[in-house]
N, C-alpha and C positions, 0 to 999 in steps of 0.2 A: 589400508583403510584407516583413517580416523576414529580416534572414540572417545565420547563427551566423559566428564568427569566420571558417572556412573556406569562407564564401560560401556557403552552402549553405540552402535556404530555412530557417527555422524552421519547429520541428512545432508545429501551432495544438494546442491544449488544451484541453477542458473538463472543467471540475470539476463532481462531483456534489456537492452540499451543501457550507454554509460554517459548519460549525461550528466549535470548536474545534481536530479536529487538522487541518484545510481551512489555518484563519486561520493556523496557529503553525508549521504544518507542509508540507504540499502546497505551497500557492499558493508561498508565501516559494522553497521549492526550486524551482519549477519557474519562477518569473517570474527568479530569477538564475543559470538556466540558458540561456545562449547559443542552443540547442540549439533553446530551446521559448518558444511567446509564447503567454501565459497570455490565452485569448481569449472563454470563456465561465463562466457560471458558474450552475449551478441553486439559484436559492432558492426556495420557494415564495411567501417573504412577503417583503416590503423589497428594499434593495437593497444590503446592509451589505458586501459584495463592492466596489461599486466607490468605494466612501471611502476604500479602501486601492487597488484595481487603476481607475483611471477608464474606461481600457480596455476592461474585458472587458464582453460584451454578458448582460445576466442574461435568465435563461427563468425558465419558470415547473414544467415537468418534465423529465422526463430523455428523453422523446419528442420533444418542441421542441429536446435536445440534439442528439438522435440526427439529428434533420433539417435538421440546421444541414451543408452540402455540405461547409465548408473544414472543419471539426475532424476532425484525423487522429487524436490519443488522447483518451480518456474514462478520467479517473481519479475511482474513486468513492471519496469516504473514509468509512471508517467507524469508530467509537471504538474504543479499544483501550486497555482500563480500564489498563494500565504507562505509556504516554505520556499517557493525560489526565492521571493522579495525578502524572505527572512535570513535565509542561505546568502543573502547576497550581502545583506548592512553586516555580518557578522556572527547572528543569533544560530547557535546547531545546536541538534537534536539532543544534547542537554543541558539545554538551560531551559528554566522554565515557562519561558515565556514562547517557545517554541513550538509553533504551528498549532498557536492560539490565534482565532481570526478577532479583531478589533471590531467593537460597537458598532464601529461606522459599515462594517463588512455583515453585519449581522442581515440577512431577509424577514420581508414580512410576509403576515400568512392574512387575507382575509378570504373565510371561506363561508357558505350560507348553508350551515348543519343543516337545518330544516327549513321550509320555507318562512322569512320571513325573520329568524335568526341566524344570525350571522358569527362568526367567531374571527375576533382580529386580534392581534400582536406580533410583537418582535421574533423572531425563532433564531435562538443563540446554538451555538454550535458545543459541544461536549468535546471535552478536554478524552483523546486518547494518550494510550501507555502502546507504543509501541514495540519495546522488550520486552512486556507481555504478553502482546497478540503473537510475536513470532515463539515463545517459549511457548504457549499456547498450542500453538500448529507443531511445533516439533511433537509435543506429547500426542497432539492427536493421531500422528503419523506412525509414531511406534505403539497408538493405541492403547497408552496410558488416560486419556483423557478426552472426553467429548470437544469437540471444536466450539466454542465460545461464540460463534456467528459462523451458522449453516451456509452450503451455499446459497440454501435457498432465500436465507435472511438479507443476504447479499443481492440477489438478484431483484428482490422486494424493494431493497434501497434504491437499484438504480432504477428501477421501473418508478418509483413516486418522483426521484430525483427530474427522471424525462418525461412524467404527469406535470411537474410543476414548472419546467423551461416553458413547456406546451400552454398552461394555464397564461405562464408570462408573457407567452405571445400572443394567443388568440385572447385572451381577456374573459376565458370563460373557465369551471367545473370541470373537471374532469372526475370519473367513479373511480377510485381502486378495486 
């Protein structure tokens, strides 16, 4: 078994899918994370995972992941059309300008707070630290530390995220 600087075991990890932001992104942070040893990996086809991780043990779904006894986290990636196009011109996850979305990418909000008032503007996107949020989860795993964003915070995000596609389509309010 692994152990982060402070002796402390490492949290095993499987990844879902090894695509792009997997290869450029996920794996790289989590495998030079002390914290975490990067130990499985789902692909359904090849084994393109372990030319770079020899390591990690590949499945073939994400059931096979789930029944693997020692993976303590499951991180699933999934594209995220600002860092592919950013992953693509040459921009990774450190440099600063990475998986910052541009003005032009920015959404608007008009919403009618009460009848007859309205609230309109731009809504910019907030800069994450994402060697935080994973140092984060590790401490919260070995229960050093509260989790930074509940799941239930999490769940709140996607449910207003699929309020507001809804609003974009039907043209109307939706309540949280």
């Amino acid at each position: 078994m692994s152990t982060t600087s402070q002796d402390k075991p490492s949290i095993k990890v499987g990844v879902v899918g090894f695509g792009m932001s997997a290869r450029v992104f996920h794996c790289p942070l989590i495998a030079s994370n002390s914290n975490y040893e990067l130990a499985a990996v789902v692909e359904r086809h090849g084994e393109k995972s372990k030319s770079k991780y020899p390591q990690v043990q590949v499945v073939r779904s994400i059931d096979d992941l789930l029944d693997m006894a020692d993976i303590e986290l499951v991180v699933v990636t999934t594209p995220n059309d600002t860092h592919e196009d950013q992953l693509k011109s040459g921009i990774t996850p450190n440099d600063a300008e990475y998986g910052k979305d541009k003005p032009s990418q920015f959404g608007t909000i008009d919403s009618e707070i009460y009848p007859g008032v309205h609230a309109r503007g731009t809504v910019t996107t907030a800069d994450g630290d994402y060697p935080a949020y994973y140092n984060n989860v590790a401490s919260a795993i070995r229960g050093d530390a509260e989790l930074a964003v509940t799941a239930d915070q999490a769940a709140d995000v996607i449910r207003i995220i699929e309020l507001a596609k809804q609003s974009s389509v039907e043209h109307r309010s939706f309540r949280f």
